[in-house]
N, C-alpha and C positions, 0 to 999 in steps of 0.2 A: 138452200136447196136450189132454189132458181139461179143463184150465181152457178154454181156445176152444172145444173141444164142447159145455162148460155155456154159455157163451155165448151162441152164434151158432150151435150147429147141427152134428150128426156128422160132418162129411164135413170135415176140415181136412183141409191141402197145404200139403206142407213145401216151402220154397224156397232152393234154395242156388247159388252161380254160381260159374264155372270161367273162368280165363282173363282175367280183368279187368287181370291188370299184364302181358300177354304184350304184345313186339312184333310178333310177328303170328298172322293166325291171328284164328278169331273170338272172339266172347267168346258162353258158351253159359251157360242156365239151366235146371235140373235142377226136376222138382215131380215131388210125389208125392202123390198121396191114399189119406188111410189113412179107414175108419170108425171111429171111437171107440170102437162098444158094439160091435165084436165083434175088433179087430187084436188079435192076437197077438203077445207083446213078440217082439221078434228082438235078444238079446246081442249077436251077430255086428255087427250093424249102429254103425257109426262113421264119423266123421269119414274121409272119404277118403283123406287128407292123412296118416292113422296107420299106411294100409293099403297092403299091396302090390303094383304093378299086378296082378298074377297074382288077388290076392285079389278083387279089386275086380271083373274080368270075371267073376270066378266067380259073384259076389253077385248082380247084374243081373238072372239069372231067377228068383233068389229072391225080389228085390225087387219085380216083376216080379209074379207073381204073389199076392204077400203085400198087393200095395196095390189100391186098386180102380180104382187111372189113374194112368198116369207117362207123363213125354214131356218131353224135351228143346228149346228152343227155340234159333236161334243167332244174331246178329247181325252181319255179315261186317266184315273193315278196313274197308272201303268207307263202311259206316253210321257207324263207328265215326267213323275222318276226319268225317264231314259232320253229324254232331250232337252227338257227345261221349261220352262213356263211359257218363253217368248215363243217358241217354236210348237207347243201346242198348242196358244191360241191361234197361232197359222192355221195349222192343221185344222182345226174346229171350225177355223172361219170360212176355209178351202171345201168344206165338207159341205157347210151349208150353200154357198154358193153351186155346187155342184147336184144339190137335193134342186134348188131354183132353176138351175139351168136344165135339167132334166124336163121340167115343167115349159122348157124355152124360149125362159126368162134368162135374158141376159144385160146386167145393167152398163149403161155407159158410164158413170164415174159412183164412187163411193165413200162415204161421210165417214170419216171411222171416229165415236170418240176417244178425247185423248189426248197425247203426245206426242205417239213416236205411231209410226207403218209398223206393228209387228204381222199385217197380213200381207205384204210383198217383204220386208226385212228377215221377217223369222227369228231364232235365233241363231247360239254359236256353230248348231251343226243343221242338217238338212232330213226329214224323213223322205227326202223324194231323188229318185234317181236322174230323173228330168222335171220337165217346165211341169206346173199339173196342169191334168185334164181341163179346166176351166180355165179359160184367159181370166185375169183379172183384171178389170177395168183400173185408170188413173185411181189413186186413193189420196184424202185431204184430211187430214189429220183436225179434230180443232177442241181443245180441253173443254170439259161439260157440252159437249155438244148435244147429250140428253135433252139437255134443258131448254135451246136453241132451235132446234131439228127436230119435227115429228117423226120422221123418219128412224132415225138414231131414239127415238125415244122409244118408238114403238117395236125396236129392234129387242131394247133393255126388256120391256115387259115379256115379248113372246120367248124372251130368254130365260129370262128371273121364269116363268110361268112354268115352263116345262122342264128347268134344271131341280126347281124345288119340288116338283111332282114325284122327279124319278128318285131325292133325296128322299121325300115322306114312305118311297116303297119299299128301299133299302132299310128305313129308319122302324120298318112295320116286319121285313125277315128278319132283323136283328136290331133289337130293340136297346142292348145295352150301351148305345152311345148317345142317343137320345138324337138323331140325325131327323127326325120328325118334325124337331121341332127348331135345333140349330143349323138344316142343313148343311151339316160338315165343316160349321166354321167354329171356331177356338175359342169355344163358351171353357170357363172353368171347369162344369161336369165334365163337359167331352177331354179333355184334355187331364181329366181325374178317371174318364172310364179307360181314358189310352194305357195309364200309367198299369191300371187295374186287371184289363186284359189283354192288354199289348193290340199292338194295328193288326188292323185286317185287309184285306187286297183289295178294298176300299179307299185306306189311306197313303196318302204320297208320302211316303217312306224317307224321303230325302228331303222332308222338311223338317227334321228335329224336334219330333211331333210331341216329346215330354215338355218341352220349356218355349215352346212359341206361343210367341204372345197375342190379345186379344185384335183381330182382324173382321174388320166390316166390309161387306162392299156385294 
């Protein structure tokens, strides 16, 4: 974080994403903006994935107040079917960035973790006619950077926090997939309730939702 504040400027935003191997259910991006010359380390803060649901609601208003802009973006099956996976985490990530900036928060560079830029890259086609609304700051790619990055870490929780929120409500109108409790990823039942009563406008349709295989993340 303080290498990109020497950079490009105080205000970095970590970027982390939830939901990307689910069969259904959106796929959502977590950012956070912290300022450099004055955040406060927070120990507590980790990878979502280490932490306990229980923990993770907890942390939200800490996180929450400890950054100077957070907000979640989400990209529904729907976008997902019709452009691709890479191109709606764009979308999701463009959206939360734009809930932030509304707020007028605008960060100078952004953590994303990972591999690849799919929030300037996209995918193979585009939802947008022009540039979007929100500049997007330089982005740094760096694998587990969860783990590295409070920022990126605390992006993972306020994302995991409120994707599995809006899973357990979907999973509470229609109970027979059991999304309560697997958030839309390809537990055996789910992928036994798919066979049993076929997908619902829930699920991403173009992912071969009878025979795909077990996905974590």
């Amino acid at each position: 974080m303080n290498r990109l504040a020497s950079s490009y400027g105080p205000l970095v935003a970590g970027c982390d994403e939830v939901g990307r191997g689910a069969l259904a259910g959106p796929v959502s991006v977590g950012v956070v903006v912290v300022d450099a010359r004055t955040v406060v380390t927070r120990t507590v803060l980790r990878d979502s994935k280490l932490l306990t649901p229980e923990r993770r609601v907890e942390l939200v208003p800490l996180i929450r107040r400890w950054a100077v802009g957070a907000a979640v973006g989400h990209a529904s099956a729907e976008e997902i079917d019709e452009v691709g996976i890479m191109e709606a985490l764009r979308l999701a990530g463009l959206r939360a960035l734009e809930q932030i900036a509304a707020d007028g928060v605008v960060p100078d560079a952004v953590h994303l973790d990972g591999n690849y830029d799919w929030l300037t890259r996209g995918g193979q086609g585009s939802l947008f006619d022009g540039p979007p609304r929100t500049p997007i700051a330089p982005v740094t790619t760096t694998i587990k950077a969860d783990l590295s990055c409070q920022a990126v870490a605390a992006a993972s929780i306020v994302a995991k926090v409120e994707r599995d929120s809006l899973m357990v409500g979907y999973g509470t109108e229609d109970p027979r997939f059991g999304w309560a409790v697997n958030k839309g990823y390809a537990t055996p039942e789910h992928r036994a309730a798919i066979l049993e009563h076929g997908p619902t406008p829930l699920h991403r349709r173009s992912w071969h939702l009878a025979t795909a295989g077990e996905l974590e993340g």
